[in-house]
LOGU-366338 format. One record per atom (N, C-alpha, C): residue in one letter; x, y, z. Coordinates in steps of 0.2 Angstrom, whole numbers, plus 5000, padded with zeros to 4 digits. Atoms other than C-alpha are relative to their C-alpha. Example, Ala and Ser with C-alpha at 12.3 -4.5 7.8 and 13.67 -1.06 7.14 Angstrom:
<pts>
A500449945000 A506249785039 A500450065000 S499649944999 S506849955036 S499650055003 
</pts>
This chain:
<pts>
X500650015005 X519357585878 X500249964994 X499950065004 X519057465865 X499950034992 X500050025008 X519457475844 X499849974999 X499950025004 X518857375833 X499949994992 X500049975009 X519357395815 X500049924994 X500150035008 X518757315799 X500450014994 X499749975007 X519757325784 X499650004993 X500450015005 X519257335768 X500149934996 X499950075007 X519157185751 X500650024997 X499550025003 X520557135746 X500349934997 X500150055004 X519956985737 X500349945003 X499850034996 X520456875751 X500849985002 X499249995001 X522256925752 X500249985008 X499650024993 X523056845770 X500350085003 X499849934996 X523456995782 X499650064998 X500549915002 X522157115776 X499750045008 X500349964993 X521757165796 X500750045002 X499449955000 X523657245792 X499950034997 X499849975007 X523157335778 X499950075004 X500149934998 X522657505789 X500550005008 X499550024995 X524157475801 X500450075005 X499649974999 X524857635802 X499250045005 X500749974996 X522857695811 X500049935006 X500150044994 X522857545821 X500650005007 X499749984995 X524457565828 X500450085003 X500049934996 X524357745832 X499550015005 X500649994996 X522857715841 X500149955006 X499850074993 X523657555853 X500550065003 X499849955002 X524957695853 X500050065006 X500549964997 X523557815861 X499949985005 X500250034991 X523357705877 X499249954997 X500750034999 X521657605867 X500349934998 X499750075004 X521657435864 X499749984995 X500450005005 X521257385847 X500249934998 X500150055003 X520757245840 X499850004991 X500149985006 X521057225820 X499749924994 X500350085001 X519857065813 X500250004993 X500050035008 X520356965798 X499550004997 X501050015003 X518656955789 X500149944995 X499950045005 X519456865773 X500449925001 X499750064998 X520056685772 X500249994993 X499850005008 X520956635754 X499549944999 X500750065003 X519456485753 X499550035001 X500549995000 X518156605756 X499950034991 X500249965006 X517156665740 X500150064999 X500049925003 X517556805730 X499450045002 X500849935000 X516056975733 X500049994992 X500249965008 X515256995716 X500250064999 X499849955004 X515657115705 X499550034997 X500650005004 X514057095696 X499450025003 X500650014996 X512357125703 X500150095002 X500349934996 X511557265715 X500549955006 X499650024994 X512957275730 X499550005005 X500450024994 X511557275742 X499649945002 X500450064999 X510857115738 X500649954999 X499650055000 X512457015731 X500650005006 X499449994992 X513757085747 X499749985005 X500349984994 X512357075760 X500349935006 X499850064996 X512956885765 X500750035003 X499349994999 X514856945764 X499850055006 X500049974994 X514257105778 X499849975007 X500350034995 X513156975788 X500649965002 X499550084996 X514556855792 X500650065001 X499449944996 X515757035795 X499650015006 X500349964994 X514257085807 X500249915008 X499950064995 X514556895814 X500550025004 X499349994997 X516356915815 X500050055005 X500149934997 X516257085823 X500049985009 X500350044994 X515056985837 X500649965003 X499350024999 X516456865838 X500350005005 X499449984996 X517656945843 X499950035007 X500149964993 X516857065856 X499849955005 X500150024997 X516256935863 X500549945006 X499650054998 X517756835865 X500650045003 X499749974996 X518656985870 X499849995006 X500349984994 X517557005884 X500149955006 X499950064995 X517956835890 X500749985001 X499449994997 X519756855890 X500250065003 X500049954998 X519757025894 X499650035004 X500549954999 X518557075905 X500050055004 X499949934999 X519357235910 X500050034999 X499949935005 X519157335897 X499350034999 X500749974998 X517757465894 X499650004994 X500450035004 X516457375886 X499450054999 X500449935000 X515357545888 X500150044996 X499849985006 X516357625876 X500349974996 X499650035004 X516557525862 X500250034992 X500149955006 X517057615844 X500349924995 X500150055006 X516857505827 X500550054994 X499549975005 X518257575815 X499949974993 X499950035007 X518257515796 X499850044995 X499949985008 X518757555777 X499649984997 X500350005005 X517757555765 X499549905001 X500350064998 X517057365766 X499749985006 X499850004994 X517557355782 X499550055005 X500749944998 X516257515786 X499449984998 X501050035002 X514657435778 X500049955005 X500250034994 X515157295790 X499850045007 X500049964994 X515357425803 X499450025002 X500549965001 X513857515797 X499349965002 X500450055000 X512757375798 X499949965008 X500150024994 X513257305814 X499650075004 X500349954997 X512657475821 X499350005001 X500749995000 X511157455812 X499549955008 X500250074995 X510757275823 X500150015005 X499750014993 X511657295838 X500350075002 X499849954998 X511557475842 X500250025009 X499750004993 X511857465863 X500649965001 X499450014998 X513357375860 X500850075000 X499549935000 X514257535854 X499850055003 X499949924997 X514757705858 X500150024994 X499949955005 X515457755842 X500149964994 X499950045008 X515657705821 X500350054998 X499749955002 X516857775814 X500349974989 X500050025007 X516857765794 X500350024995 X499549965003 X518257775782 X499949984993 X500350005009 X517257795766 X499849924999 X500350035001 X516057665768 X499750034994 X500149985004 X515057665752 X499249974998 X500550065001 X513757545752 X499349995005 X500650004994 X512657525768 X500050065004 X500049964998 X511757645773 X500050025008 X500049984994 X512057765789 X499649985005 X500549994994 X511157735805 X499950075002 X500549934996 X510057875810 X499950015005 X499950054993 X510357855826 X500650085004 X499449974993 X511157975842 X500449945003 X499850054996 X511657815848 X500249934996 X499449964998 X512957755843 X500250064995 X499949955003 X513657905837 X500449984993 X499650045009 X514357905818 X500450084997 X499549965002 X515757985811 X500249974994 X499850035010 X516357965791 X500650065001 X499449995006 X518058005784 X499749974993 X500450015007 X517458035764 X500850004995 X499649995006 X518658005750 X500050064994 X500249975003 X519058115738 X499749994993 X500250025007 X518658015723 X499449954998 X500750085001 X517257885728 X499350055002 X500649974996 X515457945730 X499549935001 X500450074996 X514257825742 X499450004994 X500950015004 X512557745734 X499750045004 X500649944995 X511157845735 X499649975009 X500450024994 X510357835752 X500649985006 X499650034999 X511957785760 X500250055007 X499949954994 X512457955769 X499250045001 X500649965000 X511158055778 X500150074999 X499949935003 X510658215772 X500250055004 X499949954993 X511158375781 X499750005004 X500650004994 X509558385791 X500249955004 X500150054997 X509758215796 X500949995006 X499449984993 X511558255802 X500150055004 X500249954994 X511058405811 X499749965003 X500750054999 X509658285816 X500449965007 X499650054996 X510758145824 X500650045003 X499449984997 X512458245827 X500649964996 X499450005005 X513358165813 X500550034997 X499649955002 X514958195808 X500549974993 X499950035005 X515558195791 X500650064995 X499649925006 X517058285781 X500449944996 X500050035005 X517658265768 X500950024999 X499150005001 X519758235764 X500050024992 X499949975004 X520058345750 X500449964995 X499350035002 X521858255745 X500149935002 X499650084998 X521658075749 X499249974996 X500350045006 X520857935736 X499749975006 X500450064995 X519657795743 X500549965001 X499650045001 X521157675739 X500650025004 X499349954997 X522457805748 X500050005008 X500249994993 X521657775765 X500249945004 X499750064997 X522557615771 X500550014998 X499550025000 X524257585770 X500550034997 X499649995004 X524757625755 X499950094999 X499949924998 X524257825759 X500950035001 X499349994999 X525757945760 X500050025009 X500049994991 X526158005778 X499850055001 X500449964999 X525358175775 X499249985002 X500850035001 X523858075770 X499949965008 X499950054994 X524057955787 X500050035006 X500149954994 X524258095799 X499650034999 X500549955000 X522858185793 X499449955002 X500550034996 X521658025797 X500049995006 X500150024992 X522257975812 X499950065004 X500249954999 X522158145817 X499350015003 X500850015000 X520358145813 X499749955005 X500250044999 X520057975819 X500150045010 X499849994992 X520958025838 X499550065001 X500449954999 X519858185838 X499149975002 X501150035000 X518058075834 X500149955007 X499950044995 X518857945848 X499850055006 X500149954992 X519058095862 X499450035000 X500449954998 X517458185858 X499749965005 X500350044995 X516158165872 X500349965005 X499650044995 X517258085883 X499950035009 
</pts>
């Protein structure tokens, strides 16, 4: 079955689709194949700092939602053994509003969205594909961003909340308590429904 994980901004820093390395290859690992997309280039433009993030970011997720397509697409033409029926979209913080966003567009491509404190776009409302969050313990999303409890009884979302791990502590530079307890989570949201 197929991964593919988004990283978060890191100001177009080279290797940023290493920055969650220690989830990506627990999960190659696990028997899945993952794919971990570069999003950043050092001559693309910086994101604003400034503004309303869902009008100055919106290009920067639309060209993540591209990349996303990309790649699956281009998987599929070199790979076409793999099971394109379950497909699961992974991504940090950034990385998760592209995730999040591909869902919204192209929700018969996936099975699953799996989000590690997205912050920014909101949830798909949506049984299909199914949605799962890992929350930090120090970031809260824009309003309208996560859905309310109804709406996760409603849909079957699943959302918990990491007690002991920062938004910043969820990639790489996490300790190894912190890193076993996502992949954990992450392997759990992968096997459900199977």
């Amino acid at each position: 079955k197929l991964v593919i994980f988004s990283h978060g901004y890191y100001a177009n820093r080279g290797g940023s689709n290493q920055a969650c390395s220690y989830l990506t290859a627990y999960l190659a690992y696990q028997g899945y194949f993952v794919a971990s997309i570069q999003h950043e280039l050092p001559t693309d433009d910086l994101i604003p700092d400034q503004g309303i993030p869902q009008i100055v970011r919106r290009p920067f997720w639309d060209r993540g939602v591209k990349n996303i397509l990309f790649v699956l697409n281009a998987l599929k033409k070199r790979y076409p053994e793999l099971d394109y029926q379950h497909v699961t979209l992974i991504g940090h913080s950034n990385g998760g509003d592209m995730s999040m966003l591909f869902g919204q567009e192209n929700p018969t491509l996936l099975d699953k969205i799996i989000s590690l404190d997205n912050r920014r776009v909101a949830f798909p409302r949506t049984k299909q594909p199914k949605i799962y969050s890992l929350r930090s313990s120090d970031q809260v999303a824009d309003e309208g961003v996560l859905p309310t409890s109804e709406e996760q009884k409603k849909y079957d979302i699943k959302i918990i909340q990491l007690k002991n791990t920062t938004h910043s502590h969820m990639d790489n530079s996490g300790n190894e308590k912190q890193k076993k307890e996502i992949n954990h989570y992450v392997l759990t949201f992968l096997n459900e429904h199977e």
